[in-house]
Structures are given as structure tokens and as C-alpha cells.
N, C-alpha and C positions, 0 to 999 in steps of 0.2 A: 120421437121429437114432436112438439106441437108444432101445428102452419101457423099459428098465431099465438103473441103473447098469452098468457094467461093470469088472470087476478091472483091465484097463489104463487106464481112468479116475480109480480109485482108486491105484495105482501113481504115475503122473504126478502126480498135486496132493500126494501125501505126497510124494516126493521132491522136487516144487516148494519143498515147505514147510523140506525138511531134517528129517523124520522120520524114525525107524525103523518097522517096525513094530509092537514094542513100546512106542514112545511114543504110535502111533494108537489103538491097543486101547487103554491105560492112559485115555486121555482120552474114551474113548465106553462102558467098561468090559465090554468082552472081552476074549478072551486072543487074543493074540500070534498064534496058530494060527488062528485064527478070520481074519484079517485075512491073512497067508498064504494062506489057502484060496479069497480071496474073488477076492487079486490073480491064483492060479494058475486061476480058473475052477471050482471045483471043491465053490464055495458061492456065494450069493448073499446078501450082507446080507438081516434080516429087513426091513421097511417099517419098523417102528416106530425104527429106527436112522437110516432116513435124515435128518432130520432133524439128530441129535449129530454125524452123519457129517459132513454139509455144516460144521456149522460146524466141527467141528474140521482141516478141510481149506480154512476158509478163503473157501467157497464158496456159492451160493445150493440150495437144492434142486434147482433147474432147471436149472442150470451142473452140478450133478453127474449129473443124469439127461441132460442133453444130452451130455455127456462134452467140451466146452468152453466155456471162460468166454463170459461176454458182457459185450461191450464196450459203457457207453452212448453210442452216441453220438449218441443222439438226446436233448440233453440239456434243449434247448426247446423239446420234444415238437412237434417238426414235421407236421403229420396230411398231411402229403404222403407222409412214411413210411411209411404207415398199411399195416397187413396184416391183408389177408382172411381166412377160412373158413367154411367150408360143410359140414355134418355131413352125410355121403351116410345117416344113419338118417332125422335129423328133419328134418333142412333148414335146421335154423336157421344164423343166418348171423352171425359173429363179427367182432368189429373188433377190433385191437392196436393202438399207436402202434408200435411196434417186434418185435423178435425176441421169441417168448414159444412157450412149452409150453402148447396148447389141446388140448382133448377136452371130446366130451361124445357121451353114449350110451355112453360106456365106450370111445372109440374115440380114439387120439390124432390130431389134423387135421393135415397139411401145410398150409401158407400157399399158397395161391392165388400161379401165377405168371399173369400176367395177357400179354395177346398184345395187337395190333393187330386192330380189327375188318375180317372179311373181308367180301364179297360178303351174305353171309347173313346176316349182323350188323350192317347199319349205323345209325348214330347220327344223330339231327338237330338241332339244337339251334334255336331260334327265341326271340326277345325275345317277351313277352308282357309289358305293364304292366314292373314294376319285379323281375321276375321271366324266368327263359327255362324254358322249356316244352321237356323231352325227350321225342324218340321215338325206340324203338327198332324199323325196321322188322323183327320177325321173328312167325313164326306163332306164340298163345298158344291150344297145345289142352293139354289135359293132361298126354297124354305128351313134349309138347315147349314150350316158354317161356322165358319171361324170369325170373330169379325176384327179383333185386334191381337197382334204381339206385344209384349211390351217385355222392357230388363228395367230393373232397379237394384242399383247398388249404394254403397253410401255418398256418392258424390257425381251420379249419373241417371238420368232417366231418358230412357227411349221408344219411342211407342210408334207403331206400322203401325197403320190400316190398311183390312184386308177385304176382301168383298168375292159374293155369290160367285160362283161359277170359276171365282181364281186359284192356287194354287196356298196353301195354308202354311206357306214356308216366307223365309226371310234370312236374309245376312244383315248379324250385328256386329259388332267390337264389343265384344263383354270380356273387361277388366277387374279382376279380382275378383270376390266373392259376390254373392247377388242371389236375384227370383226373378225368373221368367213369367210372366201372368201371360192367360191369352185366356178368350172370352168366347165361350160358345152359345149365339143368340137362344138356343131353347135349354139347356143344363146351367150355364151360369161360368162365371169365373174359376179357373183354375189357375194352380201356381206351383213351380217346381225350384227347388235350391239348386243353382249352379256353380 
């Protein structure tokens, strides 16, 4: 993904639309040249434009800054869709229902691709009362742990936070079919069918 629009992004959705360039300027009010310069590389819209820009392209702010559309098709918000992040500044830890432009600390996030638990990361899952009780066998010292649990299912998302020195377990209510994610600050995301 690019941090900032890009002139062959702006290129393609005016010609999408059957623009000139003189009719994109006309309608965001710059000139002509401005809009040339920005497709050639040779400028960068200011910020305060991106806005007029999306719309008169048709487009979301985020589909211009991503430099393509987004399709929903996550249209009754499925939370088995759900995507991760994790701010390597704060730690904090973000949930989406779909495709979306996160940041925070100033830092734009990738979506967590998430793996199969290995050796080092395994999962257990146990009934408790009306509830199942996670563990995740792995070491919790500071420089290395667990830092979240989470369940998704098609109509539920739930996510612990967990931290250095604590216990890498949790009681959830997991109803129906789903995936347990949990997040190991040096390996990465893992995730198990339950």
C-alpha cells in the first residue's frame, strides 16, 4: 500500500470517470497544470485537497490513498473477516471488520497475516462451566509473551489483553464455529479453528 496518493492513482480513476484534466482541477479548484504535475510525479497534492480530490474521483479517501477501490464485500459484517493490528510503538492492538487504512503513533499498520500454531505456540482449549478456558502454552517474561487472545466467529468478536509476567490463559464463551488468534510480540500471529 502506498502512505500517500500517487499520480498513477490519480491518472486511473480520472480516466475511469472520463475526465480531462482540466475538468479535475475545475472541480477541486486548481489549475490544470497542477493536476498534470501531480499525475507526472512531479507534485504531490497538498493534504487539505485530499478530501475534494476523492470525491470528485468518485472515491473514498482511503481507496485514493490505497490506490484501489475497495470492494465490500463484507456486507453483513462477518467478524470472522475480522483483521488484526498491532502498533510495534504502543502495542496497542486494533480490530477491523474488513479491509481498512489503520495507524497510530504516526505509523501506518499492515493487517496481521496470521499462521498455524507451531511447537512453541500451542493452544488448549478446555470446557469450564458454560464457558472454555484458553491456554497458551508459551513463556510470559517480558521480553517475550503473549500479548492478546482473541475468538471470531460469524456474529462475535472478543479480544483479552494480556501482558509480561501474566498468565497466557483466559475464559471465553465461544459459540459455534470460529478462530482463536493470539499474538506472540517476537513470532507474530497465530490462529486455530475451533
Amino acid at each position: 500500500m502506498n502512505t500517500y496518493v500517487t499520480g498513477s492513482t490519480i491518472k486511473m480513476l480520472r480516466e475511469a470517470r472520463g475526465m480531462t484534466q482540466a475538468q479535475l482541477a475545475e472541480r477541486i479548484g486548481v489549475s490544470d497544470k497542477a493536476v498534470s504535475k501531480w499525475e507526472t510525479a512531479k507534485g504531490l497534492p497538498d493534504i487539505s485537497l485530499l478530501q475534494p480530490l476523492a470525491a470528485a474521483l468518485g472515491v473514498s479517501v482511503i481507496e485514493l490513498m490505497n490506490g484501489e477501490p475497495i470492494v465490500n464485500r463484507n456486507v453483513s459484517c462477518n467478524l470472522v473477516r475480522s483483521r488484526l493490528y498491532v502498533c510495534p510503538i504502543c502495542g496497542n492492538v486494533l480490530h477491523s471488520t474488513g479491509d481498512a487504512v489503520i495507524s497510530c503513533c504516526g505509523v501506518t499498520l499492515p493487517a496481521l497475516d496470521a499462521e498455524e500454531p507451531d511447537e512453541a505456540h500451542t493452544l488448549t482449549v478446555e470446557r469450564v462451566e458454560d464457558e472454555q478456558f484458553l491456554t497458551v502454552h508459551h513463556p510470559m517474561t517480558k521480553d517475550h509473551y503473549i500479548s492478546f487472545l482473541a475468538y471470531a466467529s460469524a456474529d462475535r468478536f472478543q479480544l483479552v489483553k494480556l501482558y509480561p509476567e501474566g498468565e497466557a490463559q483466559t475464559r471465553m464463551q465461544l459459540r459455534g464455529r470460529g478462530t482463536v488468534y493470539f499474538f506472540c510480540n517476537r513470532h507474530g500471529l497465530f490462529r486455530q479453528k475451533v
